[in-house]
LOTORPA-565877 format. One record per residue (C-alpha): residue in three letters; x, z, y. Coordinates in Angstrom, 3 decimals, padded with zeros to 6 digits, always signed. Layout:
N
REC:residuo:c1:c3:c2
REC:Ala:X:Z:Y
...
***
This chain:
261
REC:residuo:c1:c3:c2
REC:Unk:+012.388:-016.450:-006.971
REC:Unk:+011.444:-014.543:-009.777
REC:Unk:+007.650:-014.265:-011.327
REC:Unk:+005.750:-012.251:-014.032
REC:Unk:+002.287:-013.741:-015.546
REC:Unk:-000.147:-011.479:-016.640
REC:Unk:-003.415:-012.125:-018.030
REC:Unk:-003.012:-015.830:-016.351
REC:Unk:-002.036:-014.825:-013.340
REC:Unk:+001.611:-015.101:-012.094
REC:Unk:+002.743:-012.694:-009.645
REC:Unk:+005.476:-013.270:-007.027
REC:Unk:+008.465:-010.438:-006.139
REC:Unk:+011.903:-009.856:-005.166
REC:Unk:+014.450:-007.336:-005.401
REC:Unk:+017.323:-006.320:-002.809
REC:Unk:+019.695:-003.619:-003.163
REC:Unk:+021.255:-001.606:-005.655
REC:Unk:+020.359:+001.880:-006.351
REC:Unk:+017.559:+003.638:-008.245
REC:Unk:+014.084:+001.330:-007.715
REC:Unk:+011.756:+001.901:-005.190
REC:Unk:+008.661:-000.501:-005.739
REC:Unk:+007.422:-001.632:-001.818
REC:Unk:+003.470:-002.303:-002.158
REC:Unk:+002.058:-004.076:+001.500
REC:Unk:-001.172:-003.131:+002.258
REC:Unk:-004.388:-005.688:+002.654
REC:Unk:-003.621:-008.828:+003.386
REC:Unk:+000.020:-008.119:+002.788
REC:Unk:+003.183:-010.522:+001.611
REC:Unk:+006.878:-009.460:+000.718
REC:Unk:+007.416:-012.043:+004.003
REC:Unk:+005.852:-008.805:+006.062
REC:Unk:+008.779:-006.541:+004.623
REC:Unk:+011.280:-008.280:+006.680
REC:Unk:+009.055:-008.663:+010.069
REC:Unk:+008.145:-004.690:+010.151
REC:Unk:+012.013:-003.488:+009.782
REC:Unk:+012.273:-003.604:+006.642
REC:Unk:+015.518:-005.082:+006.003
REC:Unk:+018.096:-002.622:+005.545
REC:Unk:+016.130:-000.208:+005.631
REC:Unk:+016.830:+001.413:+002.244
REC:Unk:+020.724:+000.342:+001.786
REC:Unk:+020.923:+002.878:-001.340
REC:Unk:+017.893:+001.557:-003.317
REC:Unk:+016.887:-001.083:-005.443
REC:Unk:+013.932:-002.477:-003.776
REC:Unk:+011.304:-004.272:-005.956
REC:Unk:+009.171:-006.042:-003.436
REC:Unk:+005.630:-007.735:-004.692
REC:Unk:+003.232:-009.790:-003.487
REC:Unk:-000.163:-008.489:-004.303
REC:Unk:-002.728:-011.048:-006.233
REC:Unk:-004.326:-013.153:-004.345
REC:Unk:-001.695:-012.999:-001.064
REC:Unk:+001.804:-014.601:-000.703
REC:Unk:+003.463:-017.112:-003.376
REC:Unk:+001.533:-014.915:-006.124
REC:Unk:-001.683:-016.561:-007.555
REC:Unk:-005.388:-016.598:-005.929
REC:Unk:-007.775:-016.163:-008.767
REC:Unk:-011.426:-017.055:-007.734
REC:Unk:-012.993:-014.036:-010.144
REC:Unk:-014.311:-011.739:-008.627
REC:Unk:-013.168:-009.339:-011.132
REC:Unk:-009.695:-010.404:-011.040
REC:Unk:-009.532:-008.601:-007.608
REC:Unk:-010.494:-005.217:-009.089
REC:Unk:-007.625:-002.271:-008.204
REC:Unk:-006.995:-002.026:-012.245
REC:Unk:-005.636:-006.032:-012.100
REC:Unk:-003.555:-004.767:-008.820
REC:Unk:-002.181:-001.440:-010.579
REC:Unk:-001.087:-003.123:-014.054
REC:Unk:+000.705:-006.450:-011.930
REC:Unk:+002.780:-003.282:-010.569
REC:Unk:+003.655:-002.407:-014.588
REC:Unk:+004.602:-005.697:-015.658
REC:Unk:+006.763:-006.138:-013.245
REC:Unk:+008.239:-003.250:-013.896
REC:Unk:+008.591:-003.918:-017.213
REC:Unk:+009.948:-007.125:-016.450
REC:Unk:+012.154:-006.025:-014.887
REC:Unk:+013.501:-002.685:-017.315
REC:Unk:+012.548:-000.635:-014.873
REC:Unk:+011.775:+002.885:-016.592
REC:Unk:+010.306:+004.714:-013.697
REC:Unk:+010.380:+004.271:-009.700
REC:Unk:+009.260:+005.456:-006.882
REC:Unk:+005.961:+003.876:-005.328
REC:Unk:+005.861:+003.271:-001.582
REC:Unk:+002.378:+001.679:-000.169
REC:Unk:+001.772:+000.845:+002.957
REC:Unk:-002.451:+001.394:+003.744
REC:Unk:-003.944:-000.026:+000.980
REC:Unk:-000.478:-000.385:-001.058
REC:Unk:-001.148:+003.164:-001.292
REC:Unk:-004.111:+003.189:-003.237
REC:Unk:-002.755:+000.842:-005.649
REC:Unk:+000.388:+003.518:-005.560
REC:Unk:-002.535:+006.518:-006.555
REC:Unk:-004.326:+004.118:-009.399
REC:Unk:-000.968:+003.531:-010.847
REC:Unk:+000.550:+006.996:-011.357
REC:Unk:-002.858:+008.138:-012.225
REC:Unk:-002.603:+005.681:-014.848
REC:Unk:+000.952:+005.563:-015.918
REC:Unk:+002.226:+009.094:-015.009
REC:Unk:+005.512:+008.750:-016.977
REC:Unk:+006.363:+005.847:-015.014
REC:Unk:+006.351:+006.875:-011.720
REC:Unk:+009.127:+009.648:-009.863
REC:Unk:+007.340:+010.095:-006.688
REC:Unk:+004.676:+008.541:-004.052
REC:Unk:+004.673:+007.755:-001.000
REC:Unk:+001.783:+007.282:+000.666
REC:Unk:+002.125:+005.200:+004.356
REC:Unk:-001.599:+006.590:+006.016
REC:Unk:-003.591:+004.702:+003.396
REC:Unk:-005.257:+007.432:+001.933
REC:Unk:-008.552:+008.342:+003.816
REC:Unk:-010.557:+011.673:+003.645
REC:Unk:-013.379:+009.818:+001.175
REC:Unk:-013.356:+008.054:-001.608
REC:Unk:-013.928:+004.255:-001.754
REC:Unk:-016.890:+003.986:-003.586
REC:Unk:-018.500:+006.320:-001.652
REC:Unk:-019.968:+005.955:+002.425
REC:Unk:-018.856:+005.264:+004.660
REC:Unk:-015.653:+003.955:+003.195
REC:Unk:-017.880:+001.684:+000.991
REC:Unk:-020.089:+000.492:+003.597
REC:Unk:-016.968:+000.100:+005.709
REC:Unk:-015.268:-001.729:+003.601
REC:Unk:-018.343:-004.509:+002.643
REC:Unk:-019.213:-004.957:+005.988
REC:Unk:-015.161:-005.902:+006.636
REC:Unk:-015.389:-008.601:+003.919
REC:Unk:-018.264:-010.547:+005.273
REC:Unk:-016.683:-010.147:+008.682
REC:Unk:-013.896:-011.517:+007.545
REC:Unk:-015.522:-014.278:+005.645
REC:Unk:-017.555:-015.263:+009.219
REC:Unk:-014.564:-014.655:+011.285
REC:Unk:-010.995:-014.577:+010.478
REC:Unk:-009.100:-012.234:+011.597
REC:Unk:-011.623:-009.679:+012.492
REC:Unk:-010.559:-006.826:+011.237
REC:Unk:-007.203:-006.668:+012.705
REC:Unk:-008.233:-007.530:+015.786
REC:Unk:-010.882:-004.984:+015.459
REC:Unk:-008.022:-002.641:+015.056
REC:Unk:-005.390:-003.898:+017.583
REC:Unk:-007.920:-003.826:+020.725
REC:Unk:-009.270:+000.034:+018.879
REC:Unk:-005.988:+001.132:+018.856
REC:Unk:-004.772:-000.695:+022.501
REC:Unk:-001.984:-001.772:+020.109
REC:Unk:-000.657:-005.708:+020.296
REC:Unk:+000.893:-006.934:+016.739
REC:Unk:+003.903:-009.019:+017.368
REC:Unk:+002.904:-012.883:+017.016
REC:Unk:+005.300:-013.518:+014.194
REC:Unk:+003.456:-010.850:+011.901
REC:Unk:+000.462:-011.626:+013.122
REC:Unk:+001.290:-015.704:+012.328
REC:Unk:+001.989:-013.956:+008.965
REC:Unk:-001.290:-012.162:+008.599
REC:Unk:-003.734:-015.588:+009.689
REC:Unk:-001.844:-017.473:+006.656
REC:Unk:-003.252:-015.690:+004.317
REC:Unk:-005.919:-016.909:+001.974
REC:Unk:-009.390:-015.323:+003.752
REC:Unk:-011.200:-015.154:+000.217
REC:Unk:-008.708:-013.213:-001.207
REC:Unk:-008.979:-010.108:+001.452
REC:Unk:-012.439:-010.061:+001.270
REC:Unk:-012.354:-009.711:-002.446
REC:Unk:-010.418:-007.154:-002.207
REC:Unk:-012.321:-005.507:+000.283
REC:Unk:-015.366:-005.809:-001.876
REC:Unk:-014.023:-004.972:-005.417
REC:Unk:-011.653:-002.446:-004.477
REC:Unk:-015.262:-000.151:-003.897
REC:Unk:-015.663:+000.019:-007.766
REC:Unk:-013.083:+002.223:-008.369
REC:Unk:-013.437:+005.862:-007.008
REC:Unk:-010.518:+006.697:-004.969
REC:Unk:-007.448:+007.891:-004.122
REC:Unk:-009.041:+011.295:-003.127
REC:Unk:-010.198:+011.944:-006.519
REC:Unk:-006.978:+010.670:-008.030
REC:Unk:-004.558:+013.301:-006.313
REC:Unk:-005.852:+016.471:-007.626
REC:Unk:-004.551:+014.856:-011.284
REC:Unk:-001.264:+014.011:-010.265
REC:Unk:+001.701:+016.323:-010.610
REC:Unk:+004.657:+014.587:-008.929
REC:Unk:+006.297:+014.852:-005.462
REC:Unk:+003.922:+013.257:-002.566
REC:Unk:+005.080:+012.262:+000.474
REC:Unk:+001.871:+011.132:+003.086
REC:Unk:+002.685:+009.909:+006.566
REC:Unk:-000.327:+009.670:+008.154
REC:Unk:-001.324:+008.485:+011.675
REC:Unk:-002.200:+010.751:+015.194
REC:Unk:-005.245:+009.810:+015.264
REC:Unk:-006.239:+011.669:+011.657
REC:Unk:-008.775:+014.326:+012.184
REC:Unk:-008.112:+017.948:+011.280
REC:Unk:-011.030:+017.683:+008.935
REC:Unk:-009.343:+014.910:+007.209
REC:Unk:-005.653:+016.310:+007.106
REC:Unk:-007.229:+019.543:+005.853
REC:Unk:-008.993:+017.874:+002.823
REC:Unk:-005.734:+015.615:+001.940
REC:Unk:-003.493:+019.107:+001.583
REC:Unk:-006.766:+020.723:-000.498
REC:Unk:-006.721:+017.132:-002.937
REC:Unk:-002.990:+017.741:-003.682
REC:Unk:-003.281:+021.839:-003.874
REC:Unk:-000.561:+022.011:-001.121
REC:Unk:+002.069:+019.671:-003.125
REC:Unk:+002.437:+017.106:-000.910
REC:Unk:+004.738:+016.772:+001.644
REC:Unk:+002.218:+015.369:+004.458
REC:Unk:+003.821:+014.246:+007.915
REC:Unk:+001.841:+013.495:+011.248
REC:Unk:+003.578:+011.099:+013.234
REC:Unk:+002.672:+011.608:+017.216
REC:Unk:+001.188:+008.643:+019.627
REC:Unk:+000.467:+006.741:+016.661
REC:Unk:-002.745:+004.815:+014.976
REC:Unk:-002.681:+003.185:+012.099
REC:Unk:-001.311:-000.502:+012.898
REC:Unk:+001.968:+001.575:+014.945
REC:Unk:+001.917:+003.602:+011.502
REC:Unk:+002.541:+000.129:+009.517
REC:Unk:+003.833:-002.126:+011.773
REC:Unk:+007.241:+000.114:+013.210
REC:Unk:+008.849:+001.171:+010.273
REC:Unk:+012.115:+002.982:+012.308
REC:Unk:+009.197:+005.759:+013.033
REC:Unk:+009.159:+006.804:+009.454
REC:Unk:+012.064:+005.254:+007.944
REC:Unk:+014.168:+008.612:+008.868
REC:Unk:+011.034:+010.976:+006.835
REC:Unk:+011.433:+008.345:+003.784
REC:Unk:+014.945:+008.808:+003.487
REC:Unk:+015.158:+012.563:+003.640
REC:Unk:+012.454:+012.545:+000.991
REC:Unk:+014.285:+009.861:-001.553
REC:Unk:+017.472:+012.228:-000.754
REC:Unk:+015.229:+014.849:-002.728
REC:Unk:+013.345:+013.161:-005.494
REC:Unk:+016.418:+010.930:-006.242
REC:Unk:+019.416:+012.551:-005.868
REC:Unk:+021.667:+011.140:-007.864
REC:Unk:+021.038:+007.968:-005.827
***
């Protein structure tokens, strides 16, 4: 069971597979454990897939600061495991929020990163801006008053029932730690302003339920370089949560941007 410490911190992750790396980053609230109970397993047989748990979630530490939990602390866990690990470069594959930390990283570390792939958690605004800010603040002290909130919020919104084991998986977690990451994640900018700057293949899979509006500003961000992929009769959870709805799309894209694989 293999850990990196940074800063005081030890992060948790696994790796399955042989191939070139793809690094698997769950969204909010999100645990390697999930990778298995949304499909995950097999999924990639022709990849080496470095799966982490997030600060703050799984077996990786909880640190109380509030600082701890900003997306810089998320985004350089990501590089020392991959230096950990000798990993050159890789592929980054977020689910929701696992996508932001996906954006913050090859903003950051553009020579370490082959391609993105963003699973619908890039939004038309930016997170330090409204309403995604006030969205986001008000879902931390909802979450602090009543667990689970937010995804329940979500399931009876979309009319879409999680199964029990992920959602068993989901009311483990640590309630602090989502909320801080709700909170802090609001200091940095956002994924929308980060995708103008980078210059490597994108592929965003993105829900039904996106507005035009909001599909048209994602292809203006990227100037047309991403690869962006509307998946019918789907919201956001469905999105996440069924991975054989996207898993053909992912594959067909790594075919491209690793080749030799």
């Amino acid at each position: 069971m293999p850990f990196v410490k940074r800063n005081r911190v030890r992060i948790h992750y696994e790796v399955e597979g042989q191939g070139l790396p793809v690094v698997f980053l769950p969204g909010l609230g999100g645990t390697v454990q999930m990778w298995n109970l949304i499909g995950g397993s097999g999924a990639l047989p022709d990849r080496r897939l470095i799966l982490i748990d997030p600060r703050g979630h799984g077996r990786s530490d909880k640190p109380t600061d509030r600082k701890a939990h900003r997306i810089e602390e998320y985004r350089d866990d990501v590089l020392a495991v991959l230096d950990t690990e000798h990993v050159s470069k890789a592929v980054l594959w977020g689910i929701s929020d696992g996508s932001k930390i996906g954006c913050a990283f090859a903003d950051a570390y553009p020579d370490r990163v082959t391609a993105l792939i963003d699973h619908d958690g890039i939004e038309g605004e930016d997170l330090c801006e409204d309403p995604s800010r006030h969205e986001r603040l008000d879902a931390a002290q909802q979450e602090r008053t009543d667990r689970g909130w937010l995804l329940r919020s979500m399931s009876a919104f979309e009319a879409y029932t999680i199964s029990p084991a992920l959602l068993n998986e989901f009311r483990g977690e640590d309630l602090e730690m989502v909320a801080l990451e709700l909170e802090e994640w609001t200091h940095w900018k956002g994924a929308l302003s980060v995708l103008p700057r980078l210059k490597l293949p994108i592929l965003m899979l993105l829900n039904g339920g996106r507005e035009k509006d909001e599909i048209a500003r994602l292809r203006i961000s990227t100037a047309g370089r991403a690869e962006l992929q509307v998946i019918p009769g789907t919201g956001h959870l469905r999105i996440c949560f069924e991975l054989q709805l996207t898993i053909p799309l992912i594959r067909d894209f790594l075919s491209r941007v690793q080749p030799e694989a």
